[in-house]
Structure formats: C-alpha cells, structure tokens
C-alpha positions as CSV (number, residue, x, y, z in Angstrom):
1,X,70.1,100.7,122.6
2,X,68.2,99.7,119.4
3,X,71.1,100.8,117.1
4,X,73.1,97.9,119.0
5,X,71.2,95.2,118.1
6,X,70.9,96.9,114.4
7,X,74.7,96.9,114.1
8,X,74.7,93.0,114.0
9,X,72.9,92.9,110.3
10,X,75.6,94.2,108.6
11,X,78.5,93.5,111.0
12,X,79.5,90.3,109.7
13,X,79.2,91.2,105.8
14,X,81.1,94.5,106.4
15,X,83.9,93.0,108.8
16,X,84.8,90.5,105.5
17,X,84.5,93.4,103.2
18,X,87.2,95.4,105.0
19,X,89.2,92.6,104.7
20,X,89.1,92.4,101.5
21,X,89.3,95.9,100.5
22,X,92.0,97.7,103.4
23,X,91.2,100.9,102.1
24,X,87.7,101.0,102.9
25,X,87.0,103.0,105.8
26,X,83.9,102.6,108.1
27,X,82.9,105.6,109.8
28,X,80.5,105.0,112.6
29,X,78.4,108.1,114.3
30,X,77.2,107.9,117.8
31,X,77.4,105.7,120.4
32,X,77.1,102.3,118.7
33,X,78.9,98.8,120.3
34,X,80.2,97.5,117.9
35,X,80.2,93.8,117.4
36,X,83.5,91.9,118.4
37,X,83.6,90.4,114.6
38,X,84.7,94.3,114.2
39,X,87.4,94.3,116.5
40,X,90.1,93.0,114.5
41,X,89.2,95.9,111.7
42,X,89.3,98.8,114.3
43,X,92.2,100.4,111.7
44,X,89.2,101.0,109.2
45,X,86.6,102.4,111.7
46,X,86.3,105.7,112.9
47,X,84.4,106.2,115.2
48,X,82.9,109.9,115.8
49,X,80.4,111.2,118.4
50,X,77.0,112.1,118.1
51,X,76.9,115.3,116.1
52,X,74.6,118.5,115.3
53,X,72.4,118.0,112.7
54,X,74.2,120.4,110.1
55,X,77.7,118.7,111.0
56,X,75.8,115.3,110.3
57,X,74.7,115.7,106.6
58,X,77.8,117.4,105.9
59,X,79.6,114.4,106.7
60,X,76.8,112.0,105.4
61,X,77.5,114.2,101.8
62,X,81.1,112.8,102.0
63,X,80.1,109.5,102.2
64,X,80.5,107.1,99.0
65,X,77.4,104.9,100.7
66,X,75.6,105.0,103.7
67,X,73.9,101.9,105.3
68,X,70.7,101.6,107.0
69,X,70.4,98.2,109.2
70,X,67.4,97.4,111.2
71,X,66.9,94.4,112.8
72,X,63.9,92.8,111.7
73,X,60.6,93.6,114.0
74,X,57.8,95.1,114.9
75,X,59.1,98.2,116.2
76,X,61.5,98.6,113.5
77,X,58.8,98.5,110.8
78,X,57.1,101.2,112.7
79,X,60.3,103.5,112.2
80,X,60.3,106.0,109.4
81,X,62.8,106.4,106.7
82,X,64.5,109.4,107.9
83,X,67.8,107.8,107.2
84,X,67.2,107.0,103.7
85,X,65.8,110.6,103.3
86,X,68.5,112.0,104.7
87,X,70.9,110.7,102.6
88,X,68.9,111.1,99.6
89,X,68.9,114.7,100.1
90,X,72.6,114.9,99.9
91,X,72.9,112.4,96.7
92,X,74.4,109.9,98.8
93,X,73.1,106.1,98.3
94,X,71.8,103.5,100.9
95,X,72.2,99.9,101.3
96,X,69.4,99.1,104.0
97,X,67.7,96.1,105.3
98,X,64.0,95.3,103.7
99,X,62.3,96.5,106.7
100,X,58.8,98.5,106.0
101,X,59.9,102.0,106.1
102,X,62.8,101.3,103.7
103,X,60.8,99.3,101.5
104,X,58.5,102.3,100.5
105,X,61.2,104.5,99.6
106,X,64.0,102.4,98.1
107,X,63.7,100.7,94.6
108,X,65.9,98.2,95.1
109,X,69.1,99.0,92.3
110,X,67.9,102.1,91.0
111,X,67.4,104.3,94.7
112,X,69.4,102.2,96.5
113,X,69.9,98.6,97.6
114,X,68.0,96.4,99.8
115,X,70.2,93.7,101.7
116,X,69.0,91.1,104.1
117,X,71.8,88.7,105.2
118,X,75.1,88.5,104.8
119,X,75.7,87.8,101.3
120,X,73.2,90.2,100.1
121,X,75.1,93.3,102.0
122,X,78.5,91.6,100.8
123,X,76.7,92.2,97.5
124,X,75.5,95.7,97.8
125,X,78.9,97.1,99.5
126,X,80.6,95.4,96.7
127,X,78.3,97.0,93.8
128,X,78.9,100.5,95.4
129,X,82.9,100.1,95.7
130,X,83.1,98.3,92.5
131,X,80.9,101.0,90.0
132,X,81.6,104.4,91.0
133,X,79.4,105.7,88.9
134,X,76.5,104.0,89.3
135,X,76.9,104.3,92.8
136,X,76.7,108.2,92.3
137,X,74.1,107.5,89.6
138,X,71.8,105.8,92.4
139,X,72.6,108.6,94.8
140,X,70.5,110.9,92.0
141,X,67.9,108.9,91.7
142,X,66.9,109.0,95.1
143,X,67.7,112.2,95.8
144,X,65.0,113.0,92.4
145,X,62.5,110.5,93.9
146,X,62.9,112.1,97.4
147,X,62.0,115.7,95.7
148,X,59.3,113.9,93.5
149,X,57.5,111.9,96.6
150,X,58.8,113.0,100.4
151,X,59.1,116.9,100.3
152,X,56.7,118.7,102.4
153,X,55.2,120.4,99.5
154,X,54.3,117.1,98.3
155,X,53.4,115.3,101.2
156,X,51.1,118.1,102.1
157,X,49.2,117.9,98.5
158,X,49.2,114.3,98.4
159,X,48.4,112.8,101.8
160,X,47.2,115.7,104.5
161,X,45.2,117.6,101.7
162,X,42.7,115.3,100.8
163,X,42.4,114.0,104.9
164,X,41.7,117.8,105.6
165,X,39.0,117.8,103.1
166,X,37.8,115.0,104.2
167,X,37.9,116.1,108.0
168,X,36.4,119.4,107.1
169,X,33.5,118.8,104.5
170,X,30.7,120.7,105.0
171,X,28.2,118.3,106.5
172,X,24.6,118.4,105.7
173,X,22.2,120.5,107.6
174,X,20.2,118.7,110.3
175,X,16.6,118.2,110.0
176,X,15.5,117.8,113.2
C-alpha cells in the first residue's frame, strides 16, 4: 500500500522524537507497516483500526498535531488535500510533506508546517510540542482558511460557477 511507503518520510524524524520526549504518544490509524526504526518505540504507538468516518474526526479532534507524509511523486501530487482539510475542520494542525496538494493549502507556519526530510519534521514536531499555543493558534488558522477557501459554498462560487458559465453561454445564432 501507498501509505507504506509514505510512513518512511517521517519515520526516522518521529522514531528520534519519541526518544526524546517518552510521553509523546503516536497514534497510527489503519493498516500501516510501520518501519522497523519504529519498533523499538512500540510503547508510544497505538495502533487502531480503520474507523468510520465520524469515529475518525472525533479522534483526529483529540489530536495535538496530525501529520501528513507523502512520498514524493507523481501520483502523490495528483492526491488532494483531504487530510489537511480534514484536520482543519476540527482545529487540529498538520505537519505535511511539500507535495502539490499540501502546498496549495498550507502556509507554511501560519496553517500548518511543511517538512521535507528529517530535520525539517524533527523541526515541526518539536515546534508543535514545544508552543502549545501556537500550535492551537495554527490549528485556527487553517481551520479559518479552510472556511474562507475549501467549503463547498465557496468552491462552487469560485471555481465551478464561472466554468458553468462558461459551458453554458448562449452561443450566437447561426447564419447559415
């Protein structure tokens, strides 16, 4: 699976932040294999099955951070940003990798944090631990930029609205 291979962005950064913070817990849903570098942190990782949708964002709402990785490719930057809007809707910020769909909805710092490589996740996961309040600070912001830019109300006046009118101008009367 695709969420296998994503795992491995942020496996190494988040094994060595669990060793340096033991009471950090990873939770992990669905059916992910985890990395081995992971192993040795299993005490900090729960691990919890695929859920309904409803159980999911209740869960995501608990969450100090959530993290997004994608492994860098073609098919990744084809993907939407469900995950970041997801968690935006429940105030709940996201570390994620820099991949396309992440890139249009997270302002790197102020919506969330971008991280591509180890140190730059070390960095994020340690901003979001270390400053409560900002953390919860950036969960607002994206939850106001989600309802500013992705609700449906707004993607239907901004981007199908304007390609309906287009597809369904009146067209000029033949003269033949």
């Amino acid at each position: 699976a695709t969420h296998d291979v994503d795992i491995r962005e942020v496996s190494d950064a988040m094994a060595a932040f669990l060793s340096v913070h033991p009471e950090a817990r990873f939770v992990v849903v669905g059916p992910v294999k985890l990395p081995d570098v992971l192993a040795a942190k299993s005490s900090q990782i729960e691990r919890i099955p695929l859920l309904n949708y409803d159980d999911y964002v209740t869960l995501l709402a608990k969450a100090n951070v959530a993290i997004a990785p994608l492994a860098n490719s073609t098919f990744n930057d084809a993907k939407s940003a469900i995950k970041v809007l997801e968690a935006a809707s429940v105030e709940i910020p996201v570390i994620a990798s820099p991949r396309a769909p992440y890139r249009r909805v997270i302002e790197h710092g102020v919506t969330g944090w971008l991280a591509e490589g180890e140190e730059d996740w070390r960095t994020a996961l340690e901003e979001s631990l270390r400053d409560p309040e900002r953390c919860q600070a950036i969960g607002r912001a994206a939850h106001a930029r989600l309802l500013e830019r992705h609700t449906t109300e707004v993607v239907a006046r901004t981007q199908v609205a304007p390609w309906l009118d287009h597809a369904v101008a009146p067209q000029a009367p033949s003269l033949s």
